[in-house]
Structure formats: C-alpha cells, structure tokens
C-alpha positions as CSV (number, residue, x, y, z in Angstrom):
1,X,-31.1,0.3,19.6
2,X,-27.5,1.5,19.9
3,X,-26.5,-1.6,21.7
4,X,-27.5,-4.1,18.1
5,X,-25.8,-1.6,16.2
6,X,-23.1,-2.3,17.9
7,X,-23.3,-5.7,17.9
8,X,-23.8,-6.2,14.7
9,X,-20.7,-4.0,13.3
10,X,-18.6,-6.2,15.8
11,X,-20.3,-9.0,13.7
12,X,-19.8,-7.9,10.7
13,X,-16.0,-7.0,11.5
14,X,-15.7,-10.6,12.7
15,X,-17.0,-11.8,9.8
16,X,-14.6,-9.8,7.5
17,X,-11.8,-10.8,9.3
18,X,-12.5,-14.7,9.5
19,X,-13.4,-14.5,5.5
20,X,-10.5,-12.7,4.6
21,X,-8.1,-15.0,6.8
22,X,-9.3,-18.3,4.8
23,X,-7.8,-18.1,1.6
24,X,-7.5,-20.6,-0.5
25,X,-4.1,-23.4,-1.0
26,X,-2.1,-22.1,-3.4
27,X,-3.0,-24.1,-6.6
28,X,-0.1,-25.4,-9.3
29,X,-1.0,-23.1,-11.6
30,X,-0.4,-20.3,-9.1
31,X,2.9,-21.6,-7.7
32,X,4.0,-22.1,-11.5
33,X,3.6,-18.8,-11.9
34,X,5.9,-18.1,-9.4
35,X,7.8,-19.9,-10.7
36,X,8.3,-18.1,-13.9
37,X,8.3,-15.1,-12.5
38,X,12.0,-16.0,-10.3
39,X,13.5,-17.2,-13.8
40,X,12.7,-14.2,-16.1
41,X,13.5,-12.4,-13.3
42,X,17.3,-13.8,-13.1
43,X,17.5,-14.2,-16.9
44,X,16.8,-10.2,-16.7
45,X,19.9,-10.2,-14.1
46,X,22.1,-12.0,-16.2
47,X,21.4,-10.0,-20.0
48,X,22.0,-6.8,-17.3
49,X,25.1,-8.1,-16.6
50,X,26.1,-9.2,-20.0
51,X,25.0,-6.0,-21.0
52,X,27.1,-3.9,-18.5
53,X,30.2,-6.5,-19.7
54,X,29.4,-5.5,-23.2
55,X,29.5,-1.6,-22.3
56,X,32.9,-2.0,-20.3
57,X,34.4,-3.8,-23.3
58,X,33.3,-1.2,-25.6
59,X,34.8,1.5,-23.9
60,X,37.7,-0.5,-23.2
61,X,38.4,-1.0,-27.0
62,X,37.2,2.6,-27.8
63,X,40.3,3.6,-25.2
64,X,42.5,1.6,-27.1
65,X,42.0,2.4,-30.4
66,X,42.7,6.4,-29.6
67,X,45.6,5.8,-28.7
C-alpha cells in the first residue's frame, strides 16, 4: 500500500514538473507587450530627467534672482 502511494506522488510530481516546463511560444501579442512596456518605461526615464533639469534650473534662477 505505501509502496503505490509512493509511486504515484512521484507520478504526480513528474507530471507537474513536465506540464509546467511546456509553456507555450510567446505569441505577438505577448512580445508587443513587451514591447510597450521597454518604451513607457524609457519615456518615464527621460520626463525624470527632464524633470530633475527643470528643478536644477529652477533653483539655479531662484539663486540668481536673490542676489
């Protein structure tokens, strides 16, 4: 009795394992995706750095008008 239990949960587990290694091609809709993931994610880069260029200037113009 304890031997098929066994047996089977090594089963099982090799079943799990194969399933979850077979995963499907990425699809163009998928890789898309990606895709526009990467560019917002540099067009958030760049308004950061615009926006830190913004903030030096600011303070930079602030400095010179007090004096």
């Amino acid at each position: 009795m304890k031997t098929t239990q066994t047996t089977l949960s090594i089963l099982a587990l090799g079943a799990a394992l194969a399933l979850a290694a077979c995963q499907p091609a990425e699809g163009p809709a998928e890789r898309a995706g990606k895709q526009i993931d990467q560019a917002a994610e540099k067009v958030g880069d760049q308004v950061e750095k615009a926006g830190e260029k913004i903030e030096d200037k600011a303070k930079e113009i602030k400095k010179d008008l007090s004096n």
